[in-house]
C-alpha positions as CSV (number, residue, x, y, z in Angstrom):
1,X,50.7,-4.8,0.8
2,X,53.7,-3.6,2.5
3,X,53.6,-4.4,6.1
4,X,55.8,-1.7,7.0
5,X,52.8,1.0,5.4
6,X,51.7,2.1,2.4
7,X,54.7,2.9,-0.8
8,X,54.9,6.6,-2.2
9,X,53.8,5.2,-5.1
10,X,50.3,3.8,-3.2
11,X,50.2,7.5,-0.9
12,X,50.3,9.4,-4.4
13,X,47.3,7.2,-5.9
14,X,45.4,7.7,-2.3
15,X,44.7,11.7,-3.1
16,X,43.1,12.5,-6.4
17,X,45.2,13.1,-9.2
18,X,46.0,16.7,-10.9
19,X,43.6,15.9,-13.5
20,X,40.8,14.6,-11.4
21,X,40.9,18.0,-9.7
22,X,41.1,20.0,-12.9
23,X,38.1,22.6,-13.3
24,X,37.1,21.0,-16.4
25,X,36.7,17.5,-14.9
26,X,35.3,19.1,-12.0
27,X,32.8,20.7,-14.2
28,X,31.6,17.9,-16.2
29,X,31.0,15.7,-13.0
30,X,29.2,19.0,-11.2
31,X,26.7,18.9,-14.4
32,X,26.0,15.4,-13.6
33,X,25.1,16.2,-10.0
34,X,23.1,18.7,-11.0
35,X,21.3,16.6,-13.7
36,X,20.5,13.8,-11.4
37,X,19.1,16.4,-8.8
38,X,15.7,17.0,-7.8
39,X,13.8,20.0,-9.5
40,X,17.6,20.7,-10.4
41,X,18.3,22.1,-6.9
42,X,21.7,21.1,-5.8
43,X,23.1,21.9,-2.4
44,X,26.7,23.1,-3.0
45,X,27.7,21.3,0.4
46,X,26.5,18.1,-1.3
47,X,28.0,19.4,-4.4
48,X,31.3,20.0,-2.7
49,X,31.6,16.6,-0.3
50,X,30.6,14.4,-3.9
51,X,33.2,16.0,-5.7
52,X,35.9,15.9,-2.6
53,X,36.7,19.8,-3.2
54,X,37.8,21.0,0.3
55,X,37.6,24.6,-0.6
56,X,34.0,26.6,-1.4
57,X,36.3,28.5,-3.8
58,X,36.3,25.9,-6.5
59,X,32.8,25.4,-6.2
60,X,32.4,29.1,-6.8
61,X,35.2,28.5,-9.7
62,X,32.8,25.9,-11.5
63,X,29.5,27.9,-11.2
64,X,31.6,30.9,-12.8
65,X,32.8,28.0,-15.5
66,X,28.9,27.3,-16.2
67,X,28.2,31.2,-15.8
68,X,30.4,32.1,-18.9
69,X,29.3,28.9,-20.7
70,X,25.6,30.1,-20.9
71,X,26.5,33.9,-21.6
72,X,28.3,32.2,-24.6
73,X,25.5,30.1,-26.1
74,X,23.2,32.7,-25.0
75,X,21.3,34.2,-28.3
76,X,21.4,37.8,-28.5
């Protein structure tokens, strides 16, 4: 370590990464939540604080990602 505080390059790697906040990834690891909850009731505070999103917004963003999903595999 750097005594005189962390390098840019160690501040960068502290925050997630572009891709770990991407609504994909974001999506995937919101399906796992919701797998592993009980009855399949997830509390979107939980939801949010697991997947370090700091805005409701993209919590909204992935239900509407899972929304479209099942109106796409949905038989007519």
């Amino acid at each position: 370590k750097n005594p005189a505080g962390p390098t840019a390059t160690e501040t960068v790697r502290s925050t997630p990464s572009r891709h770990e906040k991407s609504l994909g990834l974001l999506t995937m690891k919101f399906v796992s939540l919701l797998q592993e909850a009980k009855d399949g009731v997830l509390d979107l505070k939980v939801a949010a604080d697991s997947l370090a999103v700091k805005q409701k917004r993209r919590i909204y963003d992935i239900t509407n990602v899972l929304e479209g999903g099942r109106e796409l595999w949905q038989p007519n």
